[in-house]
Structure formats: structure tokens, C-alpha cells
C-alpha positions as CSV (number, residue, x, y, z in Angstrom):
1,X,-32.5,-20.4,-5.3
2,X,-29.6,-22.8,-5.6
3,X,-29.0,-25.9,-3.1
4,X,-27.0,-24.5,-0.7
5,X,-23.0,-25.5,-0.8
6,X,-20.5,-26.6,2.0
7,X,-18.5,-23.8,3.4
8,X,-15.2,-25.8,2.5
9,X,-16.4,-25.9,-1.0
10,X,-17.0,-22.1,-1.0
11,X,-13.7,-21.5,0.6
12,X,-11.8,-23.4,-2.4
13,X,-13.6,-21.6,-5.0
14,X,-12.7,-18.1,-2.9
15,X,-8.8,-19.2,-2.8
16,X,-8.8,-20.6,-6.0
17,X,-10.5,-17.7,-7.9
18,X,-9.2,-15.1,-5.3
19,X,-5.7,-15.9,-6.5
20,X,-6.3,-15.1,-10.0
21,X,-7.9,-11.6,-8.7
22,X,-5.6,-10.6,-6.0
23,X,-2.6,-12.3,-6.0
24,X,-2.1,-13.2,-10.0
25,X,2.1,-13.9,-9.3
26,X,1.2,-17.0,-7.5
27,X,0.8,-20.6,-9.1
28,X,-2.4,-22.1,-8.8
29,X,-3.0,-25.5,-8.3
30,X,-6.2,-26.5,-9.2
31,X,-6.5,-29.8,-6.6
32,X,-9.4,-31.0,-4.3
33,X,-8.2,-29.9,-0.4
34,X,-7.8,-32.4,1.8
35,X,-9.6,-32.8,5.0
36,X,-5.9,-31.8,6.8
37,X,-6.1,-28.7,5.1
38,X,-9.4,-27.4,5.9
39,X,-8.1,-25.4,8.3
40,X,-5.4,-23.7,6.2
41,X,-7.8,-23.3,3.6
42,X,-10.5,-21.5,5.7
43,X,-7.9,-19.1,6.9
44,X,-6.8,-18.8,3.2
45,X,-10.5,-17.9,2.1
46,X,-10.9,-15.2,5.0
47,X,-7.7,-13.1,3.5
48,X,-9.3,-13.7,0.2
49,X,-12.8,-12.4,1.9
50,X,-11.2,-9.5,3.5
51,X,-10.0,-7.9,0.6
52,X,-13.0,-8.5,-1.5
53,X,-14.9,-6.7,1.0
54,X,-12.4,-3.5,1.2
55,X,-12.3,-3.7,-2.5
56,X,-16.2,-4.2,-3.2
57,X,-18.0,-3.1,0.0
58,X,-15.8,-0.4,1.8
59,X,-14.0,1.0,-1.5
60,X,-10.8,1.3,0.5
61,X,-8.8,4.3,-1.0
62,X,-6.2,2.3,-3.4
63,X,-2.0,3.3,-2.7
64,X,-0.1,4.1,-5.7
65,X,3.4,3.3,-6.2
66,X,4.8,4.3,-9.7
67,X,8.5,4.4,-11.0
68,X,8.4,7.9,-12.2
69,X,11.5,7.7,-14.0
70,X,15.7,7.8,-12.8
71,X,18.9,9.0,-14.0
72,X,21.5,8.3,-16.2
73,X,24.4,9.6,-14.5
74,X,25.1,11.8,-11.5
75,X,23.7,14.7,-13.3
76,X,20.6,13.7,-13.6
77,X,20.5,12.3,-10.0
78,X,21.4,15.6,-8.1
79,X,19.1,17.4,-10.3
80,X,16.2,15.1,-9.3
81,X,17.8,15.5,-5.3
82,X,17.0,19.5,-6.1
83,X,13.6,18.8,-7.7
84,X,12.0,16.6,-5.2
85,X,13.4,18.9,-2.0
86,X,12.5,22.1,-3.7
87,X,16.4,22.7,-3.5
88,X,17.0,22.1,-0.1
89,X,13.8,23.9,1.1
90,X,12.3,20.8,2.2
91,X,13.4,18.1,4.5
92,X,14.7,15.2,3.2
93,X,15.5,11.7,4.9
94,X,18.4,9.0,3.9
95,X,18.7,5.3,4.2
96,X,20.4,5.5,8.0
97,X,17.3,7.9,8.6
98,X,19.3,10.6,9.0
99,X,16.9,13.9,8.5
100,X,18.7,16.8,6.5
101,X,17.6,20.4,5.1
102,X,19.6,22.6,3.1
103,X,22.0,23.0,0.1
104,X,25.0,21.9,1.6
105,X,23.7,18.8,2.8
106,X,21.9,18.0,-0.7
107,X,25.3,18.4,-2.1
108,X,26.8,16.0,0.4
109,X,24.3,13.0,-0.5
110,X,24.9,13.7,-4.0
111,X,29.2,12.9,-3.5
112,X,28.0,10.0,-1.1
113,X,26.0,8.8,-3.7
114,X,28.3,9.2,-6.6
115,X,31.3,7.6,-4.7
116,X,29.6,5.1,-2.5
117,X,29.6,1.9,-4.6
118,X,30.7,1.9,-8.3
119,X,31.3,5.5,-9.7
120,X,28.6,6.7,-10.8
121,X,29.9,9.3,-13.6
122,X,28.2,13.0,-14.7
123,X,26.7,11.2,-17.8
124,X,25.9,7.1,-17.7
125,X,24.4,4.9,-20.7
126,X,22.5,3.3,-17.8
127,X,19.9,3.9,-15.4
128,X,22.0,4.7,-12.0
129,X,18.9,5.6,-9.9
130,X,14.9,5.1,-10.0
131,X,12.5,7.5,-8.8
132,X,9.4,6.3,-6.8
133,X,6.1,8.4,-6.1
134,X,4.0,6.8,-3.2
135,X,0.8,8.2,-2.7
136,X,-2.6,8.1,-1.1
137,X,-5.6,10.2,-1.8
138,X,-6.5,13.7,-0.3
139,X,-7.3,13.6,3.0
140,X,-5.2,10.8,4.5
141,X,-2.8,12.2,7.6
142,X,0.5,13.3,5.5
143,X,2.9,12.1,8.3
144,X,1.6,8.8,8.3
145,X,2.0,8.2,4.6
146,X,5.9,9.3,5.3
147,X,6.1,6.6,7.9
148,X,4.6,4.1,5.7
149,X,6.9,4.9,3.2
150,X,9.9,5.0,5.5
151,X,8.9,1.6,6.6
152,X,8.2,0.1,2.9
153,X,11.8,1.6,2.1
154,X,13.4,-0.7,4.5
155,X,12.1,-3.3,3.6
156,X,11.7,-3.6,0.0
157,X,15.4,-1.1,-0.8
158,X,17.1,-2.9,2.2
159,X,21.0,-2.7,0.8
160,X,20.5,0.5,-0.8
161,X,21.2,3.7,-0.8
162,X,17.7,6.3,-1.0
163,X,16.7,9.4,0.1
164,X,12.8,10.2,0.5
165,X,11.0,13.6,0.8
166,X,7.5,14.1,1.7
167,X,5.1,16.3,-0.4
168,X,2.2,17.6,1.9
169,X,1.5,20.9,-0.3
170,X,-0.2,19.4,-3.2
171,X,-3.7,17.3,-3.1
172,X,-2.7,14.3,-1.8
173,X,-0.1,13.3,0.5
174,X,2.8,11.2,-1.3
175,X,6.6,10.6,-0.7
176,X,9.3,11.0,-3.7
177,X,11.7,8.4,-2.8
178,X,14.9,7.9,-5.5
179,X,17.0,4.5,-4.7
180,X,20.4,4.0,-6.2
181,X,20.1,0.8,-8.7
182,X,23.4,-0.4,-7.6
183,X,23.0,-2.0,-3.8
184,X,25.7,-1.9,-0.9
185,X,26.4,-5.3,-2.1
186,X,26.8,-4.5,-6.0
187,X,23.5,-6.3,-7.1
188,X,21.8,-4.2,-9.5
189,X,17.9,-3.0,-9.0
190,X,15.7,-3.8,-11.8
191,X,11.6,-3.6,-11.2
192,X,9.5,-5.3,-12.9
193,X,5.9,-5.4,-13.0
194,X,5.5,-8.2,-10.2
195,X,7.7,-6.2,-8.3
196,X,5.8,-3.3,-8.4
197,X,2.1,-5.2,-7.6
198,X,4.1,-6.2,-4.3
199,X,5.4,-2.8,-3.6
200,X,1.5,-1.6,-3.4
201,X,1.1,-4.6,-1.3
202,X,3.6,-3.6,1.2
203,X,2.9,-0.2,1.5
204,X,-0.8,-0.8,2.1
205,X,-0.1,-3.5,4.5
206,X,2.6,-0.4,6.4
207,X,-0.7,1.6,6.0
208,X,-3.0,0.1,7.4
209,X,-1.0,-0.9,10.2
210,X,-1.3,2.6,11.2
211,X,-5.0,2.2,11.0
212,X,-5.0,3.9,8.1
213,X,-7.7,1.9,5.7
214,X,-5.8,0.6,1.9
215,X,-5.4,-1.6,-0.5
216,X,-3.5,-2.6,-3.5
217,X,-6.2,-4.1,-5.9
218,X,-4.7,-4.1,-9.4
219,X,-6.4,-2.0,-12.1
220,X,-7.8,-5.3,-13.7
221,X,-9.4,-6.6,-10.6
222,X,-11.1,-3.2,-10.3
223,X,-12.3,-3.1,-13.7
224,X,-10.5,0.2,-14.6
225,X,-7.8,1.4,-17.3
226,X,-6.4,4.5,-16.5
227,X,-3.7,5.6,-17.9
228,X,-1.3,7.9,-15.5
229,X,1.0,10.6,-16.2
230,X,4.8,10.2,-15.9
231,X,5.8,13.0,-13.7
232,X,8.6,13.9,-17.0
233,X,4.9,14.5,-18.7
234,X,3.4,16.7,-16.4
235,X,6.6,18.6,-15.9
236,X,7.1,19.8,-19.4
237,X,3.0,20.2,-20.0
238,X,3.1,22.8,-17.2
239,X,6.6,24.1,-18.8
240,X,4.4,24.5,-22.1
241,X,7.2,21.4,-23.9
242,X,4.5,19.1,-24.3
243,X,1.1,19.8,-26.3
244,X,0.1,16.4,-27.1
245,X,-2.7,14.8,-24.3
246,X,-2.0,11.5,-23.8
247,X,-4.7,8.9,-23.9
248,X,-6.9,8.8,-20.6
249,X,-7.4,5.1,-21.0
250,X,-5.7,2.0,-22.0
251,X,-6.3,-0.3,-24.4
252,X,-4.8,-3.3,-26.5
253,X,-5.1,-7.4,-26.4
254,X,-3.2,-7.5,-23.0
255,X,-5.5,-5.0,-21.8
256,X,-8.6,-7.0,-22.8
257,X,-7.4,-10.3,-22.0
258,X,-6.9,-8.8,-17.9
259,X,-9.7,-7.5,-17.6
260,X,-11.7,-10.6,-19.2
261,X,-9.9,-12.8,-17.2
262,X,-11.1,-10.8,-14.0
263,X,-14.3,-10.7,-15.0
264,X,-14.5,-15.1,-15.0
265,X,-12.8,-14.7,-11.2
266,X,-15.6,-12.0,-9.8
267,X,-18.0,-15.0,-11.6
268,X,-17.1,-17.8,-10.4
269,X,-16.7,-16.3,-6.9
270,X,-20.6,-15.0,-7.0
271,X,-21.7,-18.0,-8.4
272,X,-19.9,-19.6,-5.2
273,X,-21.4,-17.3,-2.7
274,X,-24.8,-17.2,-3.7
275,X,-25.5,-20.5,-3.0
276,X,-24.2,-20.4,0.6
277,X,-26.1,-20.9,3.5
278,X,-25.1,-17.6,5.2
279,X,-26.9,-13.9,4.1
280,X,-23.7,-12.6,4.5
281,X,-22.0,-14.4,2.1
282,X,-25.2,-13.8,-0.7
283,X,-25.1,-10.0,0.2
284,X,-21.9,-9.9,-0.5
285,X,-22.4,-11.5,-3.9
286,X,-24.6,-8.9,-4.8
287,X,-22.3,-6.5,-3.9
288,X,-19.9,-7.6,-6.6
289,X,-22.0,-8.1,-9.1
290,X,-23.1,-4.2,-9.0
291,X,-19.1,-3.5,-8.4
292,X,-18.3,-4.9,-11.4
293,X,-20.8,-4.6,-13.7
294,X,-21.2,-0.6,-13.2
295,X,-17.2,-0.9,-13.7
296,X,-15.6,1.2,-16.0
297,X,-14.2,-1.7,-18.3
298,X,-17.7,-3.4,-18.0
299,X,-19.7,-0.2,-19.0
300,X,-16.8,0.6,-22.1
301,X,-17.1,-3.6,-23.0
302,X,-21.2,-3.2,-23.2
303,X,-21.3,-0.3,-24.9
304,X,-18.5,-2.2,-27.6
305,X,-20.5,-5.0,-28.0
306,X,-24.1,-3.5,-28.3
307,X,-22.4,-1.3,-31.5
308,X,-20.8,-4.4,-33.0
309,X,-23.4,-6.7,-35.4
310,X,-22.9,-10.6,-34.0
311,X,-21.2,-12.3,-37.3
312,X,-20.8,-16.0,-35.7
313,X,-23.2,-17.7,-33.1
314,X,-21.4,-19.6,-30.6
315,X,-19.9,-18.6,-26.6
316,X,-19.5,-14.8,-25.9
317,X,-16.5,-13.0,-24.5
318,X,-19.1,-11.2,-22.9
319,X,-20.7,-14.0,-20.9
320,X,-18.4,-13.1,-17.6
321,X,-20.6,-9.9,-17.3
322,X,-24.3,-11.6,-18.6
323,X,-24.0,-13.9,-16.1
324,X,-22.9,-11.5,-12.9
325,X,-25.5,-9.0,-13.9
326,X,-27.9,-12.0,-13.9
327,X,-27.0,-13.3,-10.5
328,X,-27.5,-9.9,-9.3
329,X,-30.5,-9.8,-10.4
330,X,-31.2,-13.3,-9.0
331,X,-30.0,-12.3,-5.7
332,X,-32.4,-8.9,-5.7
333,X,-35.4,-11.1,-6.1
């Protein structure tokens, strides 16, 4: 076995490598802590610690928050408005939380919407609205995923209009929530992909808060690549307009370079933990290593590379998963 390491030292590589897995927005500074900060830093490494073991060890179901699409004009809009509350059938819920249920009243938010703010006209060359889908998998209590989503809502659409309706008949619980793009205040709505990573974040965090267990582990950390429906696809393959299946996985040099770079975190964090002096922290190590090498992206990479002849000697891509399935291997003996 290795000499055992300090605990501050283990804690620096969890924070700094821990980052990179589950908090990739954030700069990281690659400096020596300070004594002063050892106490930051410890509580730093637990968060870290915490989510590797609801990602690794508990498999925590993982919340999904997609932008299913929005619409250019008023049109589009109300139509979505009839769509997501089965015309009025189900109960929908507005901004001031103000719970309505029929035709009349779907019409009403429709005029609020088109009048309050800007004018939002029949037909727009821009995207007036974006439509959200927040789900969690079979099973979890319905009415809790509705107040999670109410309490996402205001915080991360604070300013804007939105109207949410929850969708308890179909496998899994999940809210359709559409947000004017335009806020109270004339600032203009515009998600990008960080934006989205921290909407999973807060939802999970509303979640579990309600003691209902989640997380928000991106795809790459995970070591998968699915590729998900837009809810335009599945409407017009169960309308018989679409014939084409789209690909089940991803794929591409951004794809590759994630998951690579996900794959050197998970390794430096084992390499970390098996040299500590507490079982805990070597279990766990072991843990990962079988987490992410029976990973979808780790099986799919293996399988790439055994079919491939070597044309160069020199460092492998592949070295990230040699060397975790090596330390688990270490670890087992």
C-alpha cells in the first residue's frame, strides 16, 4: 500500500479535482492552502465528499431540467398554455401563485401575457417564451416535485412572468413551466448551458430539502451520453410527422474531451483517497473506481480502443481508465 497522506493534503486534491467534476463553471486555482484556511478547506472537501458519495455510493436519482423549446409570438405561446394544461383540464399555477383551471382563465394569462411588458405580437421573429420540463424519476411523491419546482421558479425566474402545470399521469412526476423571455424589468432571458447546470443544482438542492434524495451530476461526471428527446420530437413521432430515430448517444470531440477530462478528476481523487489513513476514505475509492469504469463512456472507450491497432507508442488517452481499474484492483487485494 501507499504511505499514508495528511487529511489536509486529501482535502486539496478533493476541492481541487471535485471542482472540475461537480462544479466545472468555477475557476480553479491551483495554490498550496494555507494553514488559515484549513478550516475552509475541510468544509470545502466534505461538500465535495457528499456528492461523490450520492453520485457513486447511493446513486441518488438525477433531476432533469431541459429547455424543451418556446414561442415565437403569442400564437405559439397560448397554444403551448393549451398543451401543457390539457386545455384547461388541468390546474395550472402563475408567478403571484395564483392557482387557475379552465378555458377562460387560460385565455386571461394568455392577454396578461401578451400585454404585460412589450407586445408580444401573434407571429415574432424572436423567441418570446421558453418552455422548461422538470422531472424526477418514477416513483418520487408528485406534489413534492411541484413544490420544488414552484420554489426553483422563484428563485431562478424572479422578475418574470410563468405559469407551471404539474404532470402526475405519465411515468415520472415532472412540472412544464413556460417563462416569458422578457422580465418585469425589460431584461431579456437567454439560458445558456452554465445556466442550465445551475438550474439542476437548485432544483435538487429545493428537493432534497424536502427530504427527497437528488442530485445534479452532469452527464460527463457520470460517464454517460444520452441523448434526450425534444418534446417537438416526441410530439410529431407519436403524430406519425417524424420517422427518423434520432441517435441514442452522443458523440463528437467536445463529447470526448468531457468525458476524458472526468475521467483524470475520478483519478486523481482515488489516487488521493487510497492512500488515506481512514477505511472509509479507501472504500470509497473503490467505489469509484467500479462507478466509473463499468460507466457507459468507459465500457464504449474500451471497446474503441481494443478494435483500434496502436500506430504510435507514447502516453494513452486511455490511461485515466488503466489506472482507476488498477487501483481498484489494488484496493480489492
Amino acid at each position: 500500500m501507499a504511505p499514508l497522506t495528511s487529511s489536509s493534503v486529501i482535502d486539496g486534491v478533493l476541492v481541487q479535482w471535485g471542482e472540475r467534476l461537480f462544479y466545472p463553471g468555477n475557476r480553479i486555482v491551483n495554490v498550496a492552502p494555507q494553514p488559515r484556511l484549513n478550516v475552509l478547506l475541510h468544509r470545502q472537501a466534505a461538500v465535495i465528499r457528499r456528492r461523490i458519495e450520492a453520485t457513486v455510493t447511493r446513486r441518488a436519482p438525477q433531476v432533469m431540467v431541459k429547455v424543451t423549446g418556446g414561442g415565437r409570438g403569442m400564437g405559439a405561446i397560448a397554444a403551448h398554455f393549451r398543451y401543457i394544461s390539457k386545455n384547461g383540464q388541468l390546474a395550472f399555477e402563475d408567478e403571484r401563485g395564483v392557482v387557475r383551471q379552465d378555458k377562460e382563465a387560460l385565455h386571461d394569462l394568455a392577454e396578461q401575457w401578451r400585454w404585460g411588458g412589450s407586445l408580444i405580437e401573434e407571429t415574432s421573429p424572436r423567441r418570446e417564451a421558453f418552455n422548461l420540463m422538470l422531472s424526477m424519476p418514477r416513483g418520487t411523491n408528485a406534489q413534492i416535485v411541484l413544490m420544488a419546482a414552484r420554489e426553483f421558479a422563484q428563485i431562478e425566474l424572479k422578475d418574470h412572468f410563468y405559469v407551471m402545470v404539474l404532470h402526475e399521469h405519465q411515468e415520472n412526476p415532472h412540472v412544464h413551466l413556460s417563462v416569458r423571455a422578457e422580465s418585469m424589468s425589460g431584461r431579456r432571458l437567454n439560458p445558456r448551458k452554465a445556466d442550465l447546470q445551475r438550474w439542476r443544482e437548485t432544483f435538487a438542492e429545493r428537493l432534497r430539502g424536502y427530504g427527497i434524495e437528488a442530485e445534479a451530476t452532469r452527464q460527463a461526471t457520470r460517464g454517460e451520453g444520452r441523448r434526450y428527446e425534444h418534446l417537438w420530437q416526441r410530439k410529431a413521432r407519436e403524430e406519425g410527422r417524424l420517422r427518423t430515430a434520432p441517435e441514442p448517444m452522443k458523440s463528437g470531440e467536445a463529447y470526448q474531451s468531457s468525458r476524458m477530462g472526468a475521467l483524470r478528476a475520478w483519478a486523481h481523487i482515488v489516487a488521493a483517497l487510497k492512500t488515506s489513513d481512514q477505511p472509509g476514505d479507501r472504500e470509497l475509492a473503490q467505489r469509484i473506481s467500479s462507478f466509473v469504469v463499468e460507466s457507459a463512456f468507459a465500457k464504449e472507450y474500451g471497446q474503441q480502443r481494443r478494435r483500434e491497432v496502436p500506430e504510435r507508442s507514447g502516453p494513452s488517452h486511455a490511461e485515466p481508465i488503466h489506472s482507476l481499474g488498477r487501483q481498484g484492483r489494488d484496493i480489492e487485494r
